[in-house]
Backbone as JSON Lines, residues from 0, in Angstrom:
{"i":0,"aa":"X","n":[5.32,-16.45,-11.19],"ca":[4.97,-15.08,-11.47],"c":[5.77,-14.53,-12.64]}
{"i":1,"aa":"X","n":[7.09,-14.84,-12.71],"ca":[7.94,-14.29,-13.82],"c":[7.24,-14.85,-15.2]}
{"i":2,"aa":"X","n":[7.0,-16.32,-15.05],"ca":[6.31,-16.7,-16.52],"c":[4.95,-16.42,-16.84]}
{"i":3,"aa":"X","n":[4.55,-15.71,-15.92],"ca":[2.96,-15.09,-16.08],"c":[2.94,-13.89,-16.71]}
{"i":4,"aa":"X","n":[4.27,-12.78,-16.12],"ca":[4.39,-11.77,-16.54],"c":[4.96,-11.14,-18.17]}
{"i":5,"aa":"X","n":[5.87,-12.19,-17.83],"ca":[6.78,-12.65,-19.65],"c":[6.04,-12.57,-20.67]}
{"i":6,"aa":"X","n":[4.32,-13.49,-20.31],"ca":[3.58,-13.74,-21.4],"c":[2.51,-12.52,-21.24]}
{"i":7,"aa":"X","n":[2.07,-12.12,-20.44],"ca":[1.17,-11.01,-20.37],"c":[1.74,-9.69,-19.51]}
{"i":8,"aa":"X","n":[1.74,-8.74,-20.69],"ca":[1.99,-7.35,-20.53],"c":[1.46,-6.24,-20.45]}
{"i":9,"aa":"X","n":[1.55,-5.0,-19.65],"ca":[0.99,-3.81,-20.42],"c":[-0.73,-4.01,-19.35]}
{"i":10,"aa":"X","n":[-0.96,-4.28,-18.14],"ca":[-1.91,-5.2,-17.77],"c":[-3.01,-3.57,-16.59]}
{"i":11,"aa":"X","n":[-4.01,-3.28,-16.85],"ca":[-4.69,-2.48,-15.97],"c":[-4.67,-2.95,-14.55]}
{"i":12,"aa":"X","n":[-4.53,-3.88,-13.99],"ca":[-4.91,-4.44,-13.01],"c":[-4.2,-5.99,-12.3]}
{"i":13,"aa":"X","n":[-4.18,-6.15,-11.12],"ca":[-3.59,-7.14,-10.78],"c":[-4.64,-7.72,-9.55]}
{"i":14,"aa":"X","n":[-5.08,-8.71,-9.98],"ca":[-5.77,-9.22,-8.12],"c":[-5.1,-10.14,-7.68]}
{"i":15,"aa":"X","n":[-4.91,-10.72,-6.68],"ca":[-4.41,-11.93,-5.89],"c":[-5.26,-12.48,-5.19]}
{"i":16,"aa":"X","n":[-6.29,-13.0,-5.23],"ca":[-7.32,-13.95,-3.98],"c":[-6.86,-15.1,-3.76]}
{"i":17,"aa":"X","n":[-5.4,-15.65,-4.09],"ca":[-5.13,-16.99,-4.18],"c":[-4.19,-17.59,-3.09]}
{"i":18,"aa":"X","n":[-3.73,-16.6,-2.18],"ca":[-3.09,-16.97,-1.02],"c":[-3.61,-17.7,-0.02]}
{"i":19,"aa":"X","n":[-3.22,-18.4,0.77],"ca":[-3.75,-19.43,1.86],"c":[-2.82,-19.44,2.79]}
{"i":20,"aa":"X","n":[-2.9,-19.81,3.77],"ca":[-2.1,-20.68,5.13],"c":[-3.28,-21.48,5.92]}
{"i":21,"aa":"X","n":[-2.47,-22.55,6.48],"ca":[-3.35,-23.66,7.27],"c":[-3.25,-22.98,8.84]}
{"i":22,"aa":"X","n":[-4.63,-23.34,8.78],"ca":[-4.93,-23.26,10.9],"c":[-3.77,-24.14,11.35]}
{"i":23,"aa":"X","n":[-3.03,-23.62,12.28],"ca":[-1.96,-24.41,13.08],"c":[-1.99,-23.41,14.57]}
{"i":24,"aa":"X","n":[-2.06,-24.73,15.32],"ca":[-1.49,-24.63,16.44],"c":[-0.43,-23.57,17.25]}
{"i":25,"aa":"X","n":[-0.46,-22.67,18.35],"ca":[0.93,-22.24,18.83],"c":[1.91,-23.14,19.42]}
{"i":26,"aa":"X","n":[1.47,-24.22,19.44],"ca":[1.96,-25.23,19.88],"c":[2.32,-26.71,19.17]}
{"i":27,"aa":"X","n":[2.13,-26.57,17.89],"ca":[2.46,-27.26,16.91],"c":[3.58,-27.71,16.44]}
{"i":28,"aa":"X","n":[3.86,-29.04,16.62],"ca":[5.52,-29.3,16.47],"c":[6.74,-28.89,15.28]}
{"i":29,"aa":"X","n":[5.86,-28.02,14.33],"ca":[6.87,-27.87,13.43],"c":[7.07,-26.65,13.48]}
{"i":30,"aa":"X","n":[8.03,-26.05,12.6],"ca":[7.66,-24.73,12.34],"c":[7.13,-24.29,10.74]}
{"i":31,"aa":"X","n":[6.98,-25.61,9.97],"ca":[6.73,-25.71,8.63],"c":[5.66,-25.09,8.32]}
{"i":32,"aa":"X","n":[4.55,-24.9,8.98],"ca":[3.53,-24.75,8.82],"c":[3.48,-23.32,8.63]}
{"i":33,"aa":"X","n":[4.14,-22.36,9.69],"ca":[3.61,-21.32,10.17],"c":[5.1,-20.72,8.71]}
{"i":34,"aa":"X","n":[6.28,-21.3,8.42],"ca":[6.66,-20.2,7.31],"c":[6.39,-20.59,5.96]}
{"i":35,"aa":"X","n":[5.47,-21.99,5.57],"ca":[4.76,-22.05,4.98],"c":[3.44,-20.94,4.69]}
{"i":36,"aa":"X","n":[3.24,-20.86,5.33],"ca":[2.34,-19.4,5.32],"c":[2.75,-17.89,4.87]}
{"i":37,"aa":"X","n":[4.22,-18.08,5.56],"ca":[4.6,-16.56,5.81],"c":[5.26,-16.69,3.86]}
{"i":38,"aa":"X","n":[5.74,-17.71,3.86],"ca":[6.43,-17.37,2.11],"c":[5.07,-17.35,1.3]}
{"i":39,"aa":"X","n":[4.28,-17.74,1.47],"ca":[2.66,-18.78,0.37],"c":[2.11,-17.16,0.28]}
{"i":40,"aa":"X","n":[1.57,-16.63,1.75],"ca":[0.34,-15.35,1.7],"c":[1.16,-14.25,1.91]}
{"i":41,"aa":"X","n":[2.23,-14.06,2.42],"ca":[2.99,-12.97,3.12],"c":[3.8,-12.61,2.15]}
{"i":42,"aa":"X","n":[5.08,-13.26,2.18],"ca":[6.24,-13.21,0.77],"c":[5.74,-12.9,-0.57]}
{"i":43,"aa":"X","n":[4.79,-13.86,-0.63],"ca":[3.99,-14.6,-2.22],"c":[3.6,-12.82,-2.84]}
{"i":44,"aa":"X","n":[2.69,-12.34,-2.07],"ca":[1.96,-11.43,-2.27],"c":[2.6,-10.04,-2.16]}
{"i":45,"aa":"X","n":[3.82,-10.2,-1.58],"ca":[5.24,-8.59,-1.56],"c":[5.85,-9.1,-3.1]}
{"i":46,"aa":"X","n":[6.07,-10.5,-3.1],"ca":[7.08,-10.33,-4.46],"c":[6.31,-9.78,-5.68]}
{"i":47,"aa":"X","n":[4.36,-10.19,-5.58],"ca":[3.34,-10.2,-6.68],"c":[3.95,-8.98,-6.98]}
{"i":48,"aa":"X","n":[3.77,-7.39,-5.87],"ca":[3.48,-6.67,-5.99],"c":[4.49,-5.74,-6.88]}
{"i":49,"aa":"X","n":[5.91,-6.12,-6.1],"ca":[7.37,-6.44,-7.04],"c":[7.5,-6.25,-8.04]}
{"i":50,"aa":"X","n":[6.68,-7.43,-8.8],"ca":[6.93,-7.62,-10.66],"c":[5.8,-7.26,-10.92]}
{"i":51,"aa":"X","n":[4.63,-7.04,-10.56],"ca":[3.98,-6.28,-11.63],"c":[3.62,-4.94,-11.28]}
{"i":52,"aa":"X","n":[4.46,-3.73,-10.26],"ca":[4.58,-2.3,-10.99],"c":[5.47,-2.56,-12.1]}
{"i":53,"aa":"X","n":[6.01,-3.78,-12.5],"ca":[6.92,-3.49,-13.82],"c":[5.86,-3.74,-15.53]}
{"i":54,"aa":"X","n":[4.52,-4.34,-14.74],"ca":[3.93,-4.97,-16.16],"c":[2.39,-3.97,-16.14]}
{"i":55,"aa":"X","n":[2.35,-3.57,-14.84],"ca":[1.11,-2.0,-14.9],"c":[1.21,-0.81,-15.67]}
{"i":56,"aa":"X","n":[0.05,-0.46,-16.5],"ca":[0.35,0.74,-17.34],"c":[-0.17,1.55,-15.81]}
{"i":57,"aa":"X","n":[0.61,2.7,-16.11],"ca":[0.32,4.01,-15.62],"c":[-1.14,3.81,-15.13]}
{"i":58,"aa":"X","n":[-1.08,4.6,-13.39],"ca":[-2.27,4.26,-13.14],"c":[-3.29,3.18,-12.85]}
{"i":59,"aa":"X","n":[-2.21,1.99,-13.07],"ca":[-3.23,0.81,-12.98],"c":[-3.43,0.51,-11.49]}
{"i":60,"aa":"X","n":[-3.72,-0.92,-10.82],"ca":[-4.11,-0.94,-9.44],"c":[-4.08,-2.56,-8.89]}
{"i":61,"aa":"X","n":[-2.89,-2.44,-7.98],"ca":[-3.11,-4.19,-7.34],"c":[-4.16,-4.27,-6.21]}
{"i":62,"aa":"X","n":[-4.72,-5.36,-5.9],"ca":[-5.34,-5.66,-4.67],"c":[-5.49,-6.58,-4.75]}
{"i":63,"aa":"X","n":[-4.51,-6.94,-3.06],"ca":[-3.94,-7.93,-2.39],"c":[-5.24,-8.56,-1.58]}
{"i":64,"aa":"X","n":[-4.93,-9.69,-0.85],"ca":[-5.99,-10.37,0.31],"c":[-5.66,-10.41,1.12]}
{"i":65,"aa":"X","n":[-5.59,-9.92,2.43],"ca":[-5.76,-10.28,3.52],"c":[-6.85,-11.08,4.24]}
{"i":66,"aa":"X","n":[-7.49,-10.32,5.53],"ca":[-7.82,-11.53,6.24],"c":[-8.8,-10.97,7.49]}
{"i":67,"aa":"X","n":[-9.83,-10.54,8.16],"ca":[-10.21,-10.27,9.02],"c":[-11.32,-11.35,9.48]}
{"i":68,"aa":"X","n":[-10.98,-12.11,11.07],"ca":[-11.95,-13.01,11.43],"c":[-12.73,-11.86,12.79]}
{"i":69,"aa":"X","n":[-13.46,-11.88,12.57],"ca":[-15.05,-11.51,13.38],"c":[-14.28,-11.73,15.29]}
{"i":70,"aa":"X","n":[-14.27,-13.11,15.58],"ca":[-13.92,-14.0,16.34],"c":[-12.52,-14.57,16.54]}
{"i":71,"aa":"X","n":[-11.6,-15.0,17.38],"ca":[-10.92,-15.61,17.13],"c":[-11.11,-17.14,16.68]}
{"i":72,"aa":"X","n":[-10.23,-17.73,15.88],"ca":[-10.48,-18.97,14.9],"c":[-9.31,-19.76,15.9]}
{"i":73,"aa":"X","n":[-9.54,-20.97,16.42],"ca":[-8.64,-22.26,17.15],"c":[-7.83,-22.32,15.9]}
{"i":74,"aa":"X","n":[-6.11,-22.1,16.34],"ca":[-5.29,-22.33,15.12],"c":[-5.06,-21.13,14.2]}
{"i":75,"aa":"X","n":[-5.75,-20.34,14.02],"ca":[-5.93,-18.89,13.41],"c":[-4.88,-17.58,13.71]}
{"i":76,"aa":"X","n":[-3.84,-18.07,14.73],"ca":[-2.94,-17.22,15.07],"c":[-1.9,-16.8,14.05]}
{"i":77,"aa":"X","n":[-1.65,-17.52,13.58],"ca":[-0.56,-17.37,12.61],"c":[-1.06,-16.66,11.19]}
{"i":78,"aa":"X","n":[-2.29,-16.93,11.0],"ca":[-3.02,-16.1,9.56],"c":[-3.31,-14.74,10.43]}
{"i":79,"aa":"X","n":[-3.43,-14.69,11.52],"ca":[-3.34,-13.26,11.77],"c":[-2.63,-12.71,11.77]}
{"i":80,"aa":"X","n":[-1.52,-13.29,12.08],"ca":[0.11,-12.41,12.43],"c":[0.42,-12.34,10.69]}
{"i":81,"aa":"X","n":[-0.19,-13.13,9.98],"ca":[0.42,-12.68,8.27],"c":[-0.39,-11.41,7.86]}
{"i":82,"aa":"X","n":[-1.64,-11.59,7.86],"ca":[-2.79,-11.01,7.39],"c":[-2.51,-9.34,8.35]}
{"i":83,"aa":"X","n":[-2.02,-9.22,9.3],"ca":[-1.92,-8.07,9.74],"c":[-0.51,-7.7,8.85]}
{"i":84,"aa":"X","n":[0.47,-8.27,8.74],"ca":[1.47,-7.94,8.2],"c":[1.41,-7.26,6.44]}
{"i":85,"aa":"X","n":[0.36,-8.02,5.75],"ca":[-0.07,-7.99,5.01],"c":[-0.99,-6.26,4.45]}
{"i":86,"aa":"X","n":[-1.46,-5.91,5.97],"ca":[-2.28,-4.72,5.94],"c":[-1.29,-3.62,6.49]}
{"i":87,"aa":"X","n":[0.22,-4.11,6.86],"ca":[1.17,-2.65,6.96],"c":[1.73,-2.64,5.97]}
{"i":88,"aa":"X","n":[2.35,-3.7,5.02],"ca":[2.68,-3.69,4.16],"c":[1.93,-2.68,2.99]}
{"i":89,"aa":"X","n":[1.1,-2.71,2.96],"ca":[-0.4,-2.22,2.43],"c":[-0.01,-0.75,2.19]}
{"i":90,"aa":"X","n":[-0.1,-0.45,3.59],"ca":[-0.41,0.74,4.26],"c":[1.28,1.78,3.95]}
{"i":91,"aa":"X","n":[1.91,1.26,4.51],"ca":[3.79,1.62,3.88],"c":[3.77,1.36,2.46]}
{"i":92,"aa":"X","n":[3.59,0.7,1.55],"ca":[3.73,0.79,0.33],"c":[3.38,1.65,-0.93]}
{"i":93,"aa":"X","n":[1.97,1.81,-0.53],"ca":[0.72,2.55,-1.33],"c":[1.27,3.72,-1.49]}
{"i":94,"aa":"X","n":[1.82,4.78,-0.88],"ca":[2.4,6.16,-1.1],"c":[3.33,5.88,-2.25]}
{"i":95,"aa":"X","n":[4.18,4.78,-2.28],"ca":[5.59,4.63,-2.4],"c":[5.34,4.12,-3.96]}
{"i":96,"aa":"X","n":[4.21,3.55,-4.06],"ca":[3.7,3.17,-5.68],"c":[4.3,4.45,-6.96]}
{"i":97,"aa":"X","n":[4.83,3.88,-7.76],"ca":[5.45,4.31,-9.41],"c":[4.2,4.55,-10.03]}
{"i":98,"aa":"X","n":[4.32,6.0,-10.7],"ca":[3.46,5.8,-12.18],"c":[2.3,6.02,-11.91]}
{"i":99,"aa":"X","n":[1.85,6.73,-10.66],"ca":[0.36,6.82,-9.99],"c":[-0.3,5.42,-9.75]}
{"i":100,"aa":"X","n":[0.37,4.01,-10.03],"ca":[-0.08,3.02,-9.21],"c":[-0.89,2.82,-8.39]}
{"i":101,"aa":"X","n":[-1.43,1.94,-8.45],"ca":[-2.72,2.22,-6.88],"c":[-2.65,0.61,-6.08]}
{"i":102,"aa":"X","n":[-2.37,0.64,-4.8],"ca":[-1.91,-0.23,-4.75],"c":[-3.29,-0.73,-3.12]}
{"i":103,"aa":"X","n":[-4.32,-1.6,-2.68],"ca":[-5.05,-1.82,-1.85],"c":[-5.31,-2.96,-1.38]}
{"i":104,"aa":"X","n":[-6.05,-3.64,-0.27],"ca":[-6.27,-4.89,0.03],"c":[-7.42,-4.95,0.62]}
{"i":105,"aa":"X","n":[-7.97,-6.31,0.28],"ca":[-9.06,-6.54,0.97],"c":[-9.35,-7.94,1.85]}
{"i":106,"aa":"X","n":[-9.92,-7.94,2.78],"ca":[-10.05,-8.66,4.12],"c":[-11.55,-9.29,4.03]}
{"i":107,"aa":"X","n":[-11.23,-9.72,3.51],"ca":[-13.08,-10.32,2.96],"c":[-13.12,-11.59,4.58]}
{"i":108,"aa":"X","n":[-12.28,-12.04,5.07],"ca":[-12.77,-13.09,6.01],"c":[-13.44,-14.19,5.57]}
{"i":109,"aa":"X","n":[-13.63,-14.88,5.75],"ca":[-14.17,-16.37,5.9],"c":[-14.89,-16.79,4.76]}
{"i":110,"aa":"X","n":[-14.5,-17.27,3.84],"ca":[-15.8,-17.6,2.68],"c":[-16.68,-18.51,2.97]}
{"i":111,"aa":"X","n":[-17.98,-18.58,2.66],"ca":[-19.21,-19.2,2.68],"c":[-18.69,-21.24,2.79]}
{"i":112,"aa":"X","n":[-18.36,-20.66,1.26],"ca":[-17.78,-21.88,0.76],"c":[-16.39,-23.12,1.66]}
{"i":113,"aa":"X","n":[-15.73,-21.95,1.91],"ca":[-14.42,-22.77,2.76],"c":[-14.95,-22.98,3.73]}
{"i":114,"aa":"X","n":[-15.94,-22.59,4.51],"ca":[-16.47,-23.13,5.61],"c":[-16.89,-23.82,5.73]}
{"i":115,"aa":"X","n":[-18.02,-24.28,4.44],"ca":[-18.71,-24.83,3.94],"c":[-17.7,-26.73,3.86]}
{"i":116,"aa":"X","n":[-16.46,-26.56,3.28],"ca":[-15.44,-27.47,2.49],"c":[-14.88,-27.87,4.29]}
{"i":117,"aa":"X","n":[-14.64,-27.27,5.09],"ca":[-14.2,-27.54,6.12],"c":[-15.3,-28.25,7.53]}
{"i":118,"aa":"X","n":[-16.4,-28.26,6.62],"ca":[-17.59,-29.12,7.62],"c":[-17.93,-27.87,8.57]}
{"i":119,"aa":"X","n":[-17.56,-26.28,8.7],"ca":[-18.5,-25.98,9.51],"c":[-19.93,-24.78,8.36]}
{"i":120,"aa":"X","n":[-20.19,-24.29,9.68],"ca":[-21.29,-23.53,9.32],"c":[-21.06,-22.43,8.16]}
{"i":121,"aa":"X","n":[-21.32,-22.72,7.11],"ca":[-21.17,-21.31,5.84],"c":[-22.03,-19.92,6.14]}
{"i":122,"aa":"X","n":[-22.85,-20.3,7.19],"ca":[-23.82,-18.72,7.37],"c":[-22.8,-17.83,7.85]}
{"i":123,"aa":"X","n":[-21.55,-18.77,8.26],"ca":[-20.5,-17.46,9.23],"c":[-19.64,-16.71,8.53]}
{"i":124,"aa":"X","n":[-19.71,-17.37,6.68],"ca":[-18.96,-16.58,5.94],"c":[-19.38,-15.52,5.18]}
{"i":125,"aa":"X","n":[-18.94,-14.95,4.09],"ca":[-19.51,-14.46,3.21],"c":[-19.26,-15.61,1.43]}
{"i":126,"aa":"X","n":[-20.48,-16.05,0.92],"ca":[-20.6,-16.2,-0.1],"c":[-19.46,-15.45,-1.06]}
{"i":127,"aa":"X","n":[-18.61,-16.12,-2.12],"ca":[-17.21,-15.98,-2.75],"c":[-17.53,-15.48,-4.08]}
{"i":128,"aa":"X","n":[-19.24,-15.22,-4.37],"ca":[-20.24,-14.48,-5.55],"c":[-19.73,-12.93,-4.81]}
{"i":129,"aa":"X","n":[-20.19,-13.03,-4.0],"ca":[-19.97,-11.32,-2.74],"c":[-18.54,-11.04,-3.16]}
{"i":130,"aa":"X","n":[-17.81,-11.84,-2.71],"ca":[-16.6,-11.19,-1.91],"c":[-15.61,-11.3,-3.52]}
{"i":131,"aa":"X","n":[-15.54,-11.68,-4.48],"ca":[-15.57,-11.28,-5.93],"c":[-16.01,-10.1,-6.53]}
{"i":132,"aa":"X","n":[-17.33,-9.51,-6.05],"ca":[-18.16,-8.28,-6.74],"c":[-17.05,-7.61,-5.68]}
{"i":133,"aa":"X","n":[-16.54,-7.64,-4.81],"ca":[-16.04,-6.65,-3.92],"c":[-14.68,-6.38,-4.64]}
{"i":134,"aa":"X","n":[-13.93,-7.51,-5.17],"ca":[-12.56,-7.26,-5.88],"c":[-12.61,-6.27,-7.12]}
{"i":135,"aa":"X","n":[-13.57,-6.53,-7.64],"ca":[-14.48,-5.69,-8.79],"c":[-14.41,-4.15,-8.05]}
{"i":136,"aa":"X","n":[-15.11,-3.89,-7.59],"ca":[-15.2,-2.8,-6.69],"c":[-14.29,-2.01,-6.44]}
{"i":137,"aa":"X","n":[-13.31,-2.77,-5.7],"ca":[-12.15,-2.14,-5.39],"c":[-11.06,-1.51,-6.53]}
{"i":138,"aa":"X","n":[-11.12,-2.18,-7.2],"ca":[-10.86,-2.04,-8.9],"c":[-10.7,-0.35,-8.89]}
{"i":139,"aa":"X","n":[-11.8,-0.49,-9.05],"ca":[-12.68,0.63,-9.71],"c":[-12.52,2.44,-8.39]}
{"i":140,"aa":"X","n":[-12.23,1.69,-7.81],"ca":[-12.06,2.62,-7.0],"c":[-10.98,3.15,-5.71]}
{"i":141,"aa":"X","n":[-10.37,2.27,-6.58],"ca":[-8.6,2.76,-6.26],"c":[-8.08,4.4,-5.83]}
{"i":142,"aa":"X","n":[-7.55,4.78,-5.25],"ca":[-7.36,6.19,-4.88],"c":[-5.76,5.75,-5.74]}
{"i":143,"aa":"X","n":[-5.25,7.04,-6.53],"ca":[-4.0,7.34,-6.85],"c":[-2.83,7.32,-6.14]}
{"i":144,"aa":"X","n":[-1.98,6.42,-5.97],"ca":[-0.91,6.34,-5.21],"c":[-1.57,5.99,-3.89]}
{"i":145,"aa":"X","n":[-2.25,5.07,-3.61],"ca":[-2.74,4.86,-2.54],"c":[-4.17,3.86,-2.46]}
């Protein structure tokens, strides 16, 4: 993130759709997995937010990813316990934004596609054409400090 920011400055906007954690077990012998997650989608996405109110002009707007499943997902415990963390973080921060900042997240759930890559059914997701026009969206319609 520091060498991203170094080279590009002065920036309207910030998205993050690039966070992940793996389905694991509550009962899974490591614990690698589950703070693998918490530094990758959880950490990853507090530090994003970090360094670039320093590279946002006035007014500009992050939005983060979270996570909402329909259903519970076998293994899915631990992306919930981030993905909720993810939406207080959200929620406590957004006031607290510099410079009229706008700071939001979105929970798009399940893509078409990853479902698709994981052998099950893609009708249960949303298509990643969709849930893109939605980052767009959100963009655009950022509330001020919030």
């Amino acid at each position: 993130m520091d060498a991203l920011f170094a080279s590009v400055r002065d920036v309207d906007a910030v998205v993050c759709c690039a966070a992940s954690g793996r389905l694991t077990p509550l009962d899974a012998p490591s614990d690698e997995d589950f703070t693998a997650g918490l530094h990758g989608k959880l950490l990853g996405q507090v530090h994003l937010v970090r360094r670039a109110i320093h590279q946002l002009r006035d007014g500009g707007g992050i939005v983060l990813t979270s996570g909402t499943f329909e259903k519970p997902t076998p293994g899915g415990l631990f992306g919930a316990l981030v993905n909720a963390g993810l939406d207080a973080f959200v929620h406590a921060a957004a006031p607290e934004m510099p410079r009229g900042l706008r700071l939001s997240v979105i929970s798009p759930g399940w893509l078409a596609e990853t479902l698709a890559a994981m052998g099950l059914d893609p009708a249960d997701g949303t298509p990643a054409d969709e849930v893109a026009r939605r980052y767009v969206a959100r963009i655009g319609a950022l509330p001020a400090g919030g």
